[in-house]
TORVOLO-134992 format. One record per residue (C-alpha): x, y, z; residue number from 1. Coordinates in steps of 0.02 Angstrom, whole numbers, plus 50000, padded with zeros to 5 digits. Last residue first. Layout:
BEGIN
+-------+-------+-------+-----+
!  east ! north !    up !   n !
+-------+-------+-------+-----+
!     X !     Y !     Z ! NUM !
...
+-------+-------+-------+-----+
***
This chain:
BEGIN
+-------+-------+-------+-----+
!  east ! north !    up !   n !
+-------+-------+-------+-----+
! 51686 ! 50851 ! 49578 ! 463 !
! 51842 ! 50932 ! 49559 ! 462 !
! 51926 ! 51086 ! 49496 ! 461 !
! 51830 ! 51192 ! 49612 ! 460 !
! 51709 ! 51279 ! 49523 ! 459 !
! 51711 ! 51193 ! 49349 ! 458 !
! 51713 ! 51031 ! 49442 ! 457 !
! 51555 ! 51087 ! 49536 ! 456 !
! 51463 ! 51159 ! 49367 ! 455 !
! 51497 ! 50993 ! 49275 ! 454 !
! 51321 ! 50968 ! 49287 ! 453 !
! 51286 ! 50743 ! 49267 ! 452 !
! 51289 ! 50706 ! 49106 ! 451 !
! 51443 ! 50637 ! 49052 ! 450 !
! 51584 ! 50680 ! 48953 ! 449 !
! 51756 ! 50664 ! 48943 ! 448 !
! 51857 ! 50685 ! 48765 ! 447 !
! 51983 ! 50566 ! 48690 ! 446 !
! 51892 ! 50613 ! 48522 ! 445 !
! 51866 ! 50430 ! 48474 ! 444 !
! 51769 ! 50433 ! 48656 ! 443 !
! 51677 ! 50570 ! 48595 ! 442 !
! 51606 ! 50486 ! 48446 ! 441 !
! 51562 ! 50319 ! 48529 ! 440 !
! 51461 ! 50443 ! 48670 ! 439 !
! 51383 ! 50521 ! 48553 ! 438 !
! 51321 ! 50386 ! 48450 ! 437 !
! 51251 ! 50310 ! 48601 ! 436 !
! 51154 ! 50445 ! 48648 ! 435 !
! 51077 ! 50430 ! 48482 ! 434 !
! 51025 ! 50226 ! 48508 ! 433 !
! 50968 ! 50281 ! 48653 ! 432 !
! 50844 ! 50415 ! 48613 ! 431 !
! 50819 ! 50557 ! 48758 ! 430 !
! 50598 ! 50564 ! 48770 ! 429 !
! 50538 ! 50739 ! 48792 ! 428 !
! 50426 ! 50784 ! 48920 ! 427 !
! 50544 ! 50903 ! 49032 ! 426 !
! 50679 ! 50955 ! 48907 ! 425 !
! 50806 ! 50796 ! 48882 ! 424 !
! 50984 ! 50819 ! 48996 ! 423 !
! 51125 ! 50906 ! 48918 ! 422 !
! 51265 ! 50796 ! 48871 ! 421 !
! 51401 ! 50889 ! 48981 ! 420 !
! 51565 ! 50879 ! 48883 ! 419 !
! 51718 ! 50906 ! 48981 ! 418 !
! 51882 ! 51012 ! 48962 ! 417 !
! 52051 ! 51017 ! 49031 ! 416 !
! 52191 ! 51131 ! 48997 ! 415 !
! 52091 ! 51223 ! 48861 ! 414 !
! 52089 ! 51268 ! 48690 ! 413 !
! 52129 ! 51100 ! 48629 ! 412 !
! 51961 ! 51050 ! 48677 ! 411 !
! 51889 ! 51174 ! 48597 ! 410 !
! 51964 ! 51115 ! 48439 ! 409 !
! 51890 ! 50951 ! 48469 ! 408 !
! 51721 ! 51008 ! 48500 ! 407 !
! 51702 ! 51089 ! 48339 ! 406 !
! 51754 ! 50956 ! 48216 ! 405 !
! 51628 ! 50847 ! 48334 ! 404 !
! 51528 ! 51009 ! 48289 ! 403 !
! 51560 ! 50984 ! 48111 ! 402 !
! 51551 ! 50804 ! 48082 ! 401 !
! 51387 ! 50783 ! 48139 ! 400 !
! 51336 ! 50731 ! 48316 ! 399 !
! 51150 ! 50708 ! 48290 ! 398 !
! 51051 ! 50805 ! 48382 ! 397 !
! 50949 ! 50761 ! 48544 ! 396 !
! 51123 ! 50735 ! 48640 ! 395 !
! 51100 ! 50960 ! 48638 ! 394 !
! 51276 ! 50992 ! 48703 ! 393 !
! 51362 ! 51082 ! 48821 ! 392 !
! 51539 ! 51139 ! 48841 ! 391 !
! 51649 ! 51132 ! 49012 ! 390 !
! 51811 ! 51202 ! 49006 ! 389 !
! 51927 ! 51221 ! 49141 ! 388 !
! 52113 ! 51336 ! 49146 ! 387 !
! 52041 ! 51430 ! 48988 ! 386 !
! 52146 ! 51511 ! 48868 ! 385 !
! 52175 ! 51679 ! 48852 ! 384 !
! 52234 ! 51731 ! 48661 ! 383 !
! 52209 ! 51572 ! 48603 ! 382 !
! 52048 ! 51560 ! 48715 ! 381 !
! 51983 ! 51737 ! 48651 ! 380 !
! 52007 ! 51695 ! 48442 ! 379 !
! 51910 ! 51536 ! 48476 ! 378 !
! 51761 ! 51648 ! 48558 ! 377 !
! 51762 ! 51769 ! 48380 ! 376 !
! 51779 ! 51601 ! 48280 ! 375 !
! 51646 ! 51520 ! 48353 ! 374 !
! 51526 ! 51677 ! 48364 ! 373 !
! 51573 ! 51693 ! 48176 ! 372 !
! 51531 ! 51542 ! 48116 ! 371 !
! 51366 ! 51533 ! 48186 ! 370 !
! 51251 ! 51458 ! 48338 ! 369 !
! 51395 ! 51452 ! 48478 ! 368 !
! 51288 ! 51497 ! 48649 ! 367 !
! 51357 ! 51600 ! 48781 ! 366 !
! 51554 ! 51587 ! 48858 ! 365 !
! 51470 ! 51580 ! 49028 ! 364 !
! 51616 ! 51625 ! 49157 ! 363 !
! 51636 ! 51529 ! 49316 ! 362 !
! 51718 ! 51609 ! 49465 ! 361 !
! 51559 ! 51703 ! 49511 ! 360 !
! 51458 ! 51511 ! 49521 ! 359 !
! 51343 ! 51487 ! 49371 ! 358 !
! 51157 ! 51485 ! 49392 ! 357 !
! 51106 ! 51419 ! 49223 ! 356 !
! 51119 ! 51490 ! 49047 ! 355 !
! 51007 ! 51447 ! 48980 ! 354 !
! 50827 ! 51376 ! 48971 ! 353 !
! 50792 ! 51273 ! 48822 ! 352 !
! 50641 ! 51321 ! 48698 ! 351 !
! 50781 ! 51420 ! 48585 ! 350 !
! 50855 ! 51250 ! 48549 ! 349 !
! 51043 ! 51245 ! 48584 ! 348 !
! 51177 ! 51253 ! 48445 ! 347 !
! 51339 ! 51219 ! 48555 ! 346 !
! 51335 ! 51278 ! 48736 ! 345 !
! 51501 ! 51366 ! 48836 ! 344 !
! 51555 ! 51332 ! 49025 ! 343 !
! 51727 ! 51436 ! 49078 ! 342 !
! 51823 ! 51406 ! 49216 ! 341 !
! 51979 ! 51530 ! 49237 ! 340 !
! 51871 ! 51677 ! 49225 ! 339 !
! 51970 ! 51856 ! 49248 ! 338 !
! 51930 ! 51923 ! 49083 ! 337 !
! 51806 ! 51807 ! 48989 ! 336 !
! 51663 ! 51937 ! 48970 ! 335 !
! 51485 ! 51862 ! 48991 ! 334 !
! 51419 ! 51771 ! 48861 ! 333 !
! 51445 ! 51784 ! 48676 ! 332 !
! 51254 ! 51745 ! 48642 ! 331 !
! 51175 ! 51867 ! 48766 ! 330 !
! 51256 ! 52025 ! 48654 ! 329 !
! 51169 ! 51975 ! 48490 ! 328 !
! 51295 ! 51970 ! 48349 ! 327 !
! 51236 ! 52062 ! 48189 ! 326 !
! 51347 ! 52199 ! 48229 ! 325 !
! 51503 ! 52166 ! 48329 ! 324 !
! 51484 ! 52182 ! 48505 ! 323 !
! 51599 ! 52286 ! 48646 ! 322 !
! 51659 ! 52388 ! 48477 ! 321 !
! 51829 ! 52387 ! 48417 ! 320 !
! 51918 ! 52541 ! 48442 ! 319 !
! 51960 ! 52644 ! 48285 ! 318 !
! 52119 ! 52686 ! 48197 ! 317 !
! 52206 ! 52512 ! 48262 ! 316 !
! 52414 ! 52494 ! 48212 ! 315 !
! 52492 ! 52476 ! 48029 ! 314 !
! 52554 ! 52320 ! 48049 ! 313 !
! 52410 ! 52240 ! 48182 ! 312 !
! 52278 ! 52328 ! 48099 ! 311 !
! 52335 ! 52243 ! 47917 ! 310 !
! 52307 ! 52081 ! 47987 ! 309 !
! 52460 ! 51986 ! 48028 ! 308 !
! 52407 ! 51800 ! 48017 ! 307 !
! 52274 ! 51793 ! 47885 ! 306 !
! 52335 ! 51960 ! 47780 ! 305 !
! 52501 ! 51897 ! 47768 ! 304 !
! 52447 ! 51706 ! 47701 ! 303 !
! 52426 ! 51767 ! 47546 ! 302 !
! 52587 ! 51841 ! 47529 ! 301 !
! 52652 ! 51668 ! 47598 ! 300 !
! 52586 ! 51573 ! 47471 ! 299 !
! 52646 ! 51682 ! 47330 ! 298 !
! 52809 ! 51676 ! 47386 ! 297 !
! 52889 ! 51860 ! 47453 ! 296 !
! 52914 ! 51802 ! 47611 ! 295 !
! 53060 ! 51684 ! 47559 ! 294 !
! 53081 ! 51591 ! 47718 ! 293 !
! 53262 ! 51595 ! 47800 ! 292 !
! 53432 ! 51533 ! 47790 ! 291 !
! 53580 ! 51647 ! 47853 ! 290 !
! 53630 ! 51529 ! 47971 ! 289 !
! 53607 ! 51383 ! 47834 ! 288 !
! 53744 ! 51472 ! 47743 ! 287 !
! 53873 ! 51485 ! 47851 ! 286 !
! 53854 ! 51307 ! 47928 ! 285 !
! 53866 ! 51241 ! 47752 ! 284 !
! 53985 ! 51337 ! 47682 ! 283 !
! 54104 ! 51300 ! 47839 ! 282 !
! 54072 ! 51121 ! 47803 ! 281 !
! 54103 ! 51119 ! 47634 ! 280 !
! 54257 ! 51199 ! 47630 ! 279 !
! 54299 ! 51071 ! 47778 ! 278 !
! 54247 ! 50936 ! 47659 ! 277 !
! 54352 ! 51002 ! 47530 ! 276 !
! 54517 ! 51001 ! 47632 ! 275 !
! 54475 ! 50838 ! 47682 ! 274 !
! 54437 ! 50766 ! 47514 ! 273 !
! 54597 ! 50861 ! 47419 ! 272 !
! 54718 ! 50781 ! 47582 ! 271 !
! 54667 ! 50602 ! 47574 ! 270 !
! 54707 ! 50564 ! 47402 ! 269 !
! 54838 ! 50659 ! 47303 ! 268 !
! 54942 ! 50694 ! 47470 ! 267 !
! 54891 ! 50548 ! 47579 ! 266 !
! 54896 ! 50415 ! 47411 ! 265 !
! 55056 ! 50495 ! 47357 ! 264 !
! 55137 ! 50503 ! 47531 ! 263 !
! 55100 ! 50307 ! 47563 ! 262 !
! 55172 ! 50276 ! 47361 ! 261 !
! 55303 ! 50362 ! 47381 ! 260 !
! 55361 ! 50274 ! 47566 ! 259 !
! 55343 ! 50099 ! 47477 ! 258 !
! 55449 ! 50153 ! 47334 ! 257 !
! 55585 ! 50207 ! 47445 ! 256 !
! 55542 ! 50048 ! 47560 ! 255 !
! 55559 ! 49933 ! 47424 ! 254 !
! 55736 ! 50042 ! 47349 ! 253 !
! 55818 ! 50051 ! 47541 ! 252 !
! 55770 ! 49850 ! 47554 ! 251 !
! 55880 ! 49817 ! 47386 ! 250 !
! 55783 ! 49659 ! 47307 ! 249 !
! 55751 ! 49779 ! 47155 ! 248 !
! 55577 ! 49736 ! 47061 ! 247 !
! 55598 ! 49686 ! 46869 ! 246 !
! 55536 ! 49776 ! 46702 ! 245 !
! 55636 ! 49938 ! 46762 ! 244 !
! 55668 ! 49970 ! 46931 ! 243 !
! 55849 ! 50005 ! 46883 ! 242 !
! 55804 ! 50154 ! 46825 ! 241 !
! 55717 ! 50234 ! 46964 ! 240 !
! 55843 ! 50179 ! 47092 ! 239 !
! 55939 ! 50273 ! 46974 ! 238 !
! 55835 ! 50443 ! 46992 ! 237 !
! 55821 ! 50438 ! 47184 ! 236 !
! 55657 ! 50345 ! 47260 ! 235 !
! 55562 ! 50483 ! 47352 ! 234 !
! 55529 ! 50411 ! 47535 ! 233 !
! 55370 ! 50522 ! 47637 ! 232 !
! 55452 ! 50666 ! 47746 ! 231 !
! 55307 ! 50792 ! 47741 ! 230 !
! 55402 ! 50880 ! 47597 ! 229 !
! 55447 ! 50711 ! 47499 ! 228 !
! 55247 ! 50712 ! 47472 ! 227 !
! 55269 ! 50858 ! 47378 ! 226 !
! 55391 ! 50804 ! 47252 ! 225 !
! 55329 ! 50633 ! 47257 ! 224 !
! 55237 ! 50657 ! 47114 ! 223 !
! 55360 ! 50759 ! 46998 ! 222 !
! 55481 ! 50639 ! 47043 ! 221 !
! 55378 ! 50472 ! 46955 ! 220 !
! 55345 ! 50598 ! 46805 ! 219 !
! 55515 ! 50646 ! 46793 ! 218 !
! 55610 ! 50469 ! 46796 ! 217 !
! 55470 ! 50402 ! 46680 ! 216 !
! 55492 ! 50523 ! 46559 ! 215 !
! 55677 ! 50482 ! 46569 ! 214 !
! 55641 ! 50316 ! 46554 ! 213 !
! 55561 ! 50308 ! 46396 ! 212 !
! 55381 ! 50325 ! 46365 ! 211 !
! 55276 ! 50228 ! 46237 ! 210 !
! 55306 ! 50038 ! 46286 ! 209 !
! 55324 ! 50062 ! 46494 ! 208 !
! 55365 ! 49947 ! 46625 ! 207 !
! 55376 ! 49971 ! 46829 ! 206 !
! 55441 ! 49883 ! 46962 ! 205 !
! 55418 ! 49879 ! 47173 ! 204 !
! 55452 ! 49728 ! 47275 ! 203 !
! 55326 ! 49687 ! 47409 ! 202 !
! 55396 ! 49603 ! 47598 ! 201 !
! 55232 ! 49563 ! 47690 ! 200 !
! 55179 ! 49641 ! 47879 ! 199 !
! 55222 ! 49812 ! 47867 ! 198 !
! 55185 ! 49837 ! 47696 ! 197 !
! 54997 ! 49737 ! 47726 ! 196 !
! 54974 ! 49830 ! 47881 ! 195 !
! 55018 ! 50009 ! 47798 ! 194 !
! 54915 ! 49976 ! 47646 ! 193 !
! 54769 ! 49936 ! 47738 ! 192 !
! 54763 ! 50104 ! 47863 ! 191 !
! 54805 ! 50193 ! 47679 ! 190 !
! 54650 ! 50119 ! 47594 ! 189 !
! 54530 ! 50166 ! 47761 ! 188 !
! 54599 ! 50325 ! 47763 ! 187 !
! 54534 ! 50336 ! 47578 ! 186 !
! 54366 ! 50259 ! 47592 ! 185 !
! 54340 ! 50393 ! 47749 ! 184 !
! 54387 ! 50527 ! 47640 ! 183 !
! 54269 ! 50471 ! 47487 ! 182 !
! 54130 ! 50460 ! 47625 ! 181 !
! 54144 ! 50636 ! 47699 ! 180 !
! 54188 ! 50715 ! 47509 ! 179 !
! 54014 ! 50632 ! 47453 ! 178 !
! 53915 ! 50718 ! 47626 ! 177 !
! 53986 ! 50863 ! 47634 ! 176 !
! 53949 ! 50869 ! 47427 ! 175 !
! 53791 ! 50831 ! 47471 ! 174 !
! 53780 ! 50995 ! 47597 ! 173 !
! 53887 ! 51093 ! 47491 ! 172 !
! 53806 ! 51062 ! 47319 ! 171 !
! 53632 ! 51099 ! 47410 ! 170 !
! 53677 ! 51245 ! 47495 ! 169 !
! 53665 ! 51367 ! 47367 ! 168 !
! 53580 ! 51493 ! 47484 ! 167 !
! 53390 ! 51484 ! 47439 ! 166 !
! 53439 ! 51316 ! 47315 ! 165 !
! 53427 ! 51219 ! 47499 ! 164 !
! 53264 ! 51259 ! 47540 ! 163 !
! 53218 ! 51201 ! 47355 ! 162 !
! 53300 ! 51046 ! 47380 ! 161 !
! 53237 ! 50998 ! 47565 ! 160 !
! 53049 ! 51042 ! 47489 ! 159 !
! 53063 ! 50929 ! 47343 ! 158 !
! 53135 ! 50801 ! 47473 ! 157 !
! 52997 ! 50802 ! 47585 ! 156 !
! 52833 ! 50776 ! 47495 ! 155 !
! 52893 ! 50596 ! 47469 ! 154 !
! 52888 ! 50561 ! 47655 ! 153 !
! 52717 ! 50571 ! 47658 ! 152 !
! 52720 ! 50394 ! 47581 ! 151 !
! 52814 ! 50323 ! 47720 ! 150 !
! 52944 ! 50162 ! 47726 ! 149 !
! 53082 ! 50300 ! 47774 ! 148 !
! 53226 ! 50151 ! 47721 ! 147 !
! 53159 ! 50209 ! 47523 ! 146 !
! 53164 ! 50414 ! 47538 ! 145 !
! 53331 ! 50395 ! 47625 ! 144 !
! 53417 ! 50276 ! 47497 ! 143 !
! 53348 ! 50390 ! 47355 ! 142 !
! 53422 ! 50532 ! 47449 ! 141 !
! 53579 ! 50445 ! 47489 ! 140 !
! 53607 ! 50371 ! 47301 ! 139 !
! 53587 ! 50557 ! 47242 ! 138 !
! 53729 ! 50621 ! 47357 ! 137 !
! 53844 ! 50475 ! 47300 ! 136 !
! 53791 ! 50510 ! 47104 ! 135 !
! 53861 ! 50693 ! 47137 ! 134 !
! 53796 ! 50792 ! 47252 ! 133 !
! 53793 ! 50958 ! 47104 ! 132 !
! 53693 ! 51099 ! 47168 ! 131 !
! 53721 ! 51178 ! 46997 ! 130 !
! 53770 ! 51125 ! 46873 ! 129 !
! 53906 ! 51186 ! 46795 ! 128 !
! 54031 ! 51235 ! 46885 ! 127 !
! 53981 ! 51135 ! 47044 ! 126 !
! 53955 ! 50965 ! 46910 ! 125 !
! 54139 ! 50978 ! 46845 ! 124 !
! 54213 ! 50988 ! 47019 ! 123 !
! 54093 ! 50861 ! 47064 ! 122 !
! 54167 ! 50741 ! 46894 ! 121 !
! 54352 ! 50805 ! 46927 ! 120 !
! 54330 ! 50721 ! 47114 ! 119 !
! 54254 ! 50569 ! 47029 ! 118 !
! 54399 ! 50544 ! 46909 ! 117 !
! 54511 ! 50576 ! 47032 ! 116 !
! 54452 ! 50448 ! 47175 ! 115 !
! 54427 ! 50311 ! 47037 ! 114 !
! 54582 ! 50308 ! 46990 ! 113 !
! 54685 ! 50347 ! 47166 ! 112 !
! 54727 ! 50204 ! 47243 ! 111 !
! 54719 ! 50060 ! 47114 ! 110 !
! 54797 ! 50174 ! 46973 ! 109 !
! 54935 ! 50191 ! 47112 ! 108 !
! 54943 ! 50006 ! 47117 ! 107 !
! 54959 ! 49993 ! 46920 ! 106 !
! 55069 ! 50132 ! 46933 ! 105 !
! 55173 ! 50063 ! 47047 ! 104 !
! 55176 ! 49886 ! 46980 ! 103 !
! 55186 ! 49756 ! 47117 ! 102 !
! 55310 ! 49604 ! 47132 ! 101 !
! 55240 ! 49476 ! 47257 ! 100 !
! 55162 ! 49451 ! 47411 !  99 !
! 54975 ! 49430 ! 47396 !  98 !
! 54851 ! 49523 ! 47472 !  97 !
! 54742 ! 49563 ! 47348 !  96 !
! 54869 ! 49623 ! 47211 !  95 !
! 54950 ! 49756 ! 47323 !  94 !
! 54849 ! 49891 ! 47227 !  93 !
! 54673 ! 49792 ! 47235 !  92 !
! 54702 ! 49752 ! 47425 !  91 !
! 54732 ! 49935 ! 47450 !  90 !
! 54566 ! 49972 ! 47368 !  89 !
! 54472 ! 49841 ! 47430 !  88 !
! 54520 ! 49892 ! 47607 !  87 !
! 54434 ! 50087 ! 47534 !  86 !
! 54271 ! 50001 ! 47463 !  85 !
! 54237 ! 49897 ! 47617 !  84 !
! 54220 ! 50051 ! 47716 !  83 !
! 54147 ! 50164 ! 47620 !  82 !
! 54016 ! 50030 ! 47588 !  81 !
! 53972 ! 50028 ! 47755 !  80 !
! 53996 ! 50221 ! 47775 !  79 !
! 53840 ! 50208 ! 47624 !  78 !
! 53734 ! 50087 ! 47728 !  77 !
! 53763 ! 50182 ! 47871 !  76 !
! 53715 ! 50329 ! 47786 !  75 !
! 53564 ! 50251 ! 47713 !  74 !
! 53526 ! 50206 ! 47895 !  73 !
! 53525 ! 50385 ! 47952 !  72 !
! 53432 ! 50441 ! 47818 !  71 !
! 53306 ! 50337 ! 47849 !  70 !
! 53286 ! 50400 ! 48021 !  69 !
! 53286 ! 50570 ! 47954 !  68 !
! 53133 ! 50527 ! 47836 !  67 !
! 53035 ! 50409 ! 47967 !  66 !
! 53050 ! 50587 ! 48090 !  65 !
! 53006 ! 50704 ! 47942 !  64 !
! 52841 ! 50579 ! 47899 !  63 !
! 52814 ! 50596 ! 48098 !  62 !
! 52790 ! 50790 ! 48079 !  61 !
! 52720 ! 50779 ! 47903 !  60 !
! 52563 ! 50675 ! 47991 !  59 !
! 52428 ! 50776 ! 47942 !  58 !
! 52392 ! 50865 ! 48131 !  57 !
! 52596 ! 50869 ! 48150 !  56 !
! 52633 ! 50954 ! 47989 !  55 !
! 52458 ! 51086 ! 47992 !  54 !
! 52540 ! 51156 ! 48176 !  53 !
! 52703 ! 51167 ! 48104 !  52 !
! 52636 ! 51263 ! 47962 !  51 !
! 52536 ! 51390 ! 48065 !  50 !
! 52670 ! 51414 ! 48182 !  49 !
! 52802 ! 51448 ! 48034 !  48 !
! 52683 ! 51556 ! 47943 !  47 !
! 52688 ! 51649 ! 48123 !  46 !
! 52870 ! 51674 ! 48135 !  45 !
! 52903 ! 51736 ! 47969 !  44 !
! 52751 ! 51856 ! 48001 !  43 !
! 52847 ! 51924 ! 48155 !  42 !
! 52814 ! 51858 ! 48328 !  41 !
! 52627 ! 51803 ! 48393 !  40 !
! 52582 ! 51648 ! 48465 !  39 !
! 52402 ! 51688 ! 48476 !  38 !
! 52409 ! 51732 ! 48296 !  37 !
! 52486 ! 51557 ! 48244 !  36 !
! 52368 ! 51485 ! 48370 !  35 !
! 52235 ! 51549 ! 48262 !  34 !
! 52297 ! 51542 ! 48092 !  33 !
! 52303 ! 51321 ! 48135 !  32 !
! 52138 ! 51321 ! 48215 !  31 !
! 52073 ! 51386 ! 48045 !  30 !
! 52208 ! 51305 ! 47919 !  29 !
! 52078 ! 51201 ! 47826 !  28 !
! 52228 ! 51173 ! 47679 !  27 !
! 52224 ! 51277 ! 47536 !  26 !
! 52255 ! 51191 ! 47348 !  25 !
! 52338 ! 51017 ! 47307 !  24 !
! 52483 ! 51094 ! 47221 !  23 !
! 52536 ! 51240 ! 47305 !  22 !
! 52440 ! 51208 ! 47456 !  21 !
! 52586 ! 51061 ! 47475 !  20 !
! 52717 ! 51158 ! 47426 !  19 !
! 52687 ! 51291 ! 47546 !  18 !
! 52671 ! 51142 ! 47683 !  17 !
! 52834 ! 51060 ! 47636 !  16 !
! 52938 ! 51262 ! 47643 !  15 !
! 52866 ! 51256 ! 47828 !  14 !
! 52916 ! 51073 ! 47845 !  13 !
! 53085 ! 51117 ! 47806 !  12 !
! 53098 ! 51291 ! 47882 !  11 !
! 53056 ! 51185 ! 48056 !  10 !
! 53196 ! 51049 ! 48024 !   9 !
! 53316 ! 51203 ! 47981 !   8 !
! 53290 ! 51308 ! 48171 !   7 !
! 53326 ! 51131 ! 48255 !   6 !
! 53239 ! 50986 ! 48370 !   5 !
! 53076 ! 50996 ! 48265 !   4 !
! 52915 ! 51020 ! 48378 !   3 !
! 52802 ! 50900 ! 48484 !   2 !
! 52634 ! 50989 ! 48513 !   1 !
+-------+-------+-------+-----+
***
């Protein structure tokens, strides 16, 4: 069985599954407990097993795949935009590219606007509430569940988000993601800005109706205070002034205005997002380390008794008998210890001699006629299975759902198996048209069969 590449990916289709049996009601999870039991681990462990087991036989396993590869693209699509958004920006605040006189706050507006507003919008939405993405981290799930291009994949994302409300990861994880893409936008901005001021001579002016100039004067300071402390230009008060309804041809004042504006947009712009994606980061990675399944769920209560029976946790008072009562001794076969090759029947008729003359390296497995024989011999291959397997069947009975159900999980029970389709009784007639369905069934199944004795290729491992 193919299993997730990470620790999270397997919680995720573990949490998927719950939901799943929450809803739609218990899922045949036979084969599935067994091999979870044959595994063995801790009851965390073993729910995870079961589940991973039910994901790939339904299909969750590739739905997870089509979900993360969506994802990927809806991240491109988003970097994309990231990417056009942030030149636009800087084109926006230098009046597309044109040379000409520029308004600083008009540019800075430009630059920084949209940035704040939807910074004070996730700072808003992580107080209260919640696991707040933001309408970025919404877009990429919606993006994600749409490029997947599979219905399963729908049964993913309620599962992702409750996962992620065990540790509060959610707001970190999409807000990762949102602080990521708002980051890139902005490098992208100041990577413009610096070609088109390095490369086209701007003037710099400003105008006001409600504030005088000595508000201006302060406010204009006040924001390049900090940038002036990683060396960025700071225009002095009268160079302030004078720039006032009309851009100064002075080339100290343009690159003084030029040099606030770069440390502004780094300082105000750049600097929050990274320093808030690394907060995220480290929350992220923190908290998924600690993530694990909530044992004390409803569905995985019930599931305690099925994959940690209460003899395993609270150890054996009484040895098992050699045969449990009701089971005839003859129909489990001879023990399985030390038997590599193993031949079983399925639902002979009592007028049928068996079994036959097996080789002392070949083990008969008896005759499966109930639920309980199946289960008890199903229980001994997980635990030991089989190198060979060889199981008979009557071709005189139709091949219903249930033993082709049957076969099939015998199958996967071994290394290699083969059905032998038993030979008529002497003076009864083998129908066709029957054998025929058998054979079209077990081909579906990917299994061999034939009827010639398998007894040889149990023996040596040819024929």
């Amino acid at each position: 069985m193919s299993t997730p590449s990470t620790d999270f990916h397997r919680l995720w289709l573990t949490e998927t599954i719950r939901l799943r049996e929450e809803f739609a009601g218990p899922l045949e999870d036979g084969e599935a407990n067994r091999r979870a039991r044959a595994a063995g681990g801790g009851l965390a462990r073993r729910i995870q097993t079961r589940a991973l087991w039910l994901a790939e036989r339904d299909g969750l396993l590739a739905a997870l795949r089509h979900w993360r590869q969506g994802g990927g693209l809806a991240l491109a699509v988003l970097l994309a935009i990231a990417l056009a958004g942030g030149a636009g920006m800087a084109m926006a605040a230098l009046g597309s590219g044109q040379k000409g006189p520029i308004n600083v706050f008009w540019a800075l507006g430009s630059l920084l606007g949209l940035h704040l507003l939807t910074l004070c919008g996730w700072l808003l939405g992580l107080l209260f509430a919640g696991d707040s993405g933001g309408a970025l981290g919404r877009l990429w799930l919606w993006l994600s569940e749409k490029f997947a291009r599979d219905a399963r994949a729908a049964q993913l994302v309620p599962a992702l988000l409750l996962l992620l409300q065990r540790q509060h990861l959610g707001r970190w994880a999409l807000g990762l993601l949102v602080h990521g893409l708002w980051l890139l936008a902005l490098a992208i901005a100041l990577v413009t800005l610096l070609a088109l001021l390095s490369t086209r001579s701007y003037g710099f002016y400003w105008e006001t109706t409600l504030l005088d100039g000595d508000t201006f004067v302060a406010l204009t300071q006040g924001l390049g205070a900090l940038p002036a402390l990683f060396g960025f230009g700071l225009p002095d008060p009268a160079t302030i002034r004078a720039s006032a309804d009309q851009a100064l041809t002075a080339e100290s004042a343009r690159q003084a205005w030029a040099g606030w504006l770069l440390g502004v947009l780094l300082v105000y712009g750049l600097l929050p997002r990274l320093l808030l994606a690394l907060l995220c980061l480290s929350r992220w990675l923190s908290g998924r380390a600690r993530l694990a399944l909530d044992l004390s769920l409803p569905g995985y209560r019930l599931l305690a008794e099925r994959l940690q029976p209460s003899s395993e946790r609270i150890g054996v008072c009484d040895a098992a008998p050699e045969v449990m009562p009701g089971i005839p001794a003859s129909a489990l076969g001879a023990p399985l210890e030390g038997a590599s090759a193993q031949l079983v029947a399925v639902e002979l008729d009592e007028g049928r001699s068996w079994p036959p003359t097996l080789p002392s390296t070949v083990g008969d497995a008896g005759i499966l006629d109930s639920r309980e024989q199946r289960r008890r011999l199903l229980d001994r291959f997980a635990e030991r299975p089989p190198v060979r397997l060889a199981v008979a069947v009557d071709p005189l009975r139709s091949p219903d759902r249930g033993t082709l159900a049957l076969l099939g999980e015998l199958s996967r029970s071994a290394k290699q198996t083969r059905i032998w389709l038993l030979p008529p009784p002497p003076g009864e007639e083998l129908d066709e048209e029957r054998l025929d369905d058998w054979r079209i069934a077990l081909n579906q199944l990917g299994l061999p069969h034939g009827s010639d004795s398998p007894l040889a290729w149990l023996e040596s491992g040819h024929d």
